[in-house]
N, C-alpha and C positions, 0 to 999 in steps of 0.2 A: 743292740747297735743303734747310736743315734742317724736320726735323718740327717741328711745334708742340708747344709743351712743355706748354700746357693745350688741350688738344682738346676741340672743344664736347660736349656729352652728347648722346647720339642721342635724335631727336625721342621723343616717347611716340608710340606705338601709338595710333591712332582707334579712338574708344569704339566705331564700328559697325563692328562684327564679331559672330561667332556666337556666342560666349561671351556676350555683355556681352546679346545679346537672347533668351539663354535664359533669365538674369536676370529680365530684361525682363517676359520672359513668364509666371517666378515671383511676380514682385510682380502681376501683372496677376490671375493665378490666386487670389490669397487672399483678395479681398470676391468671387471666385466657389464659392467653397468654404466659406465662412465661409456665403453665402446656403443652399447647398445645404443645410449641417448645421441651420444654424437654423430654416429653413423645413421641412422637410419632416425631422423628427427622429425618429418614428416612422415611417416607409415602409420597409421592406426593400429596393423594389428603388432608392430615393431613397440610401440607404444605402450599397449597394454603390456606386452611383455616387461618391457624393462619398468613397467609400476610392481609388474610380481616378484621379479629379483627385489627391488626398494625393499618389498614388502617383507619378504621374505630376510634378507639382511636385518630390516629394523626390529626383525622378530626373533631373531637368533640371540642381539642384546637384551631381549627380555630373557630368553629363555636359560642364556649361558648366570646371568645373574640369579636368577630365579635357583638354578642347580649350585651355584655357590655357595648362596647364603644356606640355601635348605643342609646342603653336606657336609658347610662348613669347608669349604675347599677355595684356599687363599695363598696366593702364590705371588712371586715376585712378578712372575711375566704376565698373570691375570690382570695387576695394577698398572702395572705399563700401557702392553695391548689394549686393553679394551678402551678406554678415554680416546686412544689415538685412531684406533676403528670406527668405532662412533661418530671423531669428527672428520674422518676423512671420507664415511661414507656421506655425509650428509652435506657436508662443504663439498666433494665431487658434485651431490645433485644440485646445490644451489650454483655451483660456476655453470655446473652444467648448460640449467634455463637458462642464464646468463648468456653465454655463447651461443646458444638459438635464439636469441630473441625475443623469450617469454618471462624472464622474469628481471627489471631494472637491477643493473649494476650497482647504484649505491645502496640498494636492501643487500644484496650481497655480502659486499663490503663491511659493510655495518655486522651483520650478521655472522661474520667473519671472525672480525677482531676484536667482539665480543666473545665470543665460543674459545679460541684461543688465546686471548688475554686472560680471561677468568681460568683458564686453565693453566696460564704460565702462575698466574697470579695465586692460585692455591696450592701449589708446590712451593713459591717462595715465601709463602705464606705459613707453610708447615712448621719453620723453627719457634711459630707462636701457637701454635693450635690446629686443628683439623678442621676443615668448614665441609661440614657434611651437605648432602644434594639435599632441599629443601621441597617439600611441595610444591612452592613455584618453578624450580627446575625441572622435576617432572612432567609439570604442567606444558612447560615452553617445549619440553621434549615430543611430546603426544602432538602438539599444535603444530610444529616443525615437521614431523611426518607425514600427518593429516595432509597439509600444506600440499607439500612436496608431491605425495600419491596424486592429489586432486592435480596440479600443474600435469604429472606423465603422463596421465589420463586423456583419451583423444574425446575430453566434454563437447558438450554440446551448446552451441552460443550464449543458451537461457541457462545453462549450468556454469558459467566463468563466471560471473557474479560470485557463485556461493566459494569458487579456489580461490580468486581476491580477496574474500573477506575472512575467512581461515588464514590467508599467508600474509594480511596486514594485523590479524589478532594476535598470529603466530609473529610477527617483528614486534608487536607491540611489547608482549611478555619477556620477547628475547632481553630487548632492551631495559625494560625494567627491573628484570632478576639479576642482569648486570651488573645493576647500580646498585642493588640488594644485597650482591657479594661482596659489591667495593665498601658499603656500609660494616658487614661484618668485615671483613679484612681490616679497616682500620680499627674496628674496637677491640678483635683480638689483639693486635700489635700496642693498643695503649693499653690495655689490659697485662699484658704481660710486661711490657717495659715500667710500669707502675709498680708491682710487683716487686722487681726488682730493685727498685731504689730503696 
């Protein structure tokens, strides 16, 4: 009996797995984190607490990736969730400061429409190619947390020095990986409309 010459694609993977509800558990976490900073924005030990939730959230995106890639467990609603987890928990804590007073609006801003321009930007970007997360995006990722823990953190005078200059390295990269996407973005798109002529 000959093989099939077009063999069907293997089912997708079910969304309920452990990856997809660590996800889960990130988007759950950030109108709990979001209450925590806003509510109680002066309290030290209020403070500490809502850097452990951060902490704890920013570590469930490692951990839910880390179990994908290893299992091989790739789902539709993996690819959705998770990007939009990510920046909702991290844009929650930068409007966050923002709204108490600790961290300028326009780094926000900036930081902002960076994070989801590149993200609208590599979906419309798809019908040319895939722009994978580069080392510098990892980079700006780990600097952004850093960041952000050191701000929730109730430091100590001689210690704000060192959350400034973490959350001015961490904009620096932000912006510059940016611009590192918009460079690949436009070469995939001449790359493939060249292609085609």
């Amino acid at each position: 009996m000959k093989a099939s010459q077009n063999p069907q694609p293997a089912p997708e993977t079910t969304p309920w797995n452990v990856p997809n509800a660590l996800t889960a558990f990130r988007i759950v976490l950030v109108p709990v984190f979001a209450w925590m900073l806003l509510a109680h924005p002066d309290e030290a030990g209020w403070r500490v607490m809502t850097a452990v939730v951060f902490t704890v959230a920013i570590l469930t995106d490692t951990l839910d990736g880390y179990l994908a890639r290893k299992h091989n467990i790739i789902t539709k609603f993996g690819k959705l969730a998770d990007p939009i987890a990510d920046k909702a928990l991290t844009g929650m804590a930068f409007i966050g400061l923002s709204i108490i007073g600790e961290l300028w609006w326009w780094v926000t801003i900036a930081i902002l429409v960076r994070e989801w321009g590149i993200t609208v930007m590599r979906f419309v970007i798809l019908r040319y190619g895939v722009m994978a997360a580069g080392r510098g995006g990892k980079l700006k990722t780990v600097l952004q947390s850093v960041a952000v823990i050191l701000y929730l953190l109730p430091l100590p005078d001689w210690a704000q020095p060192v959350a400034w200059s973490v959350m001015a390295l961490a904009f620096v990269v932000t912006i510059l990986t940016g611009l590192d996407y918009i460079r690949e973005a436009v070469q995939l798109r001449r790359a493939a409309t060249t292609d085609h002529r």
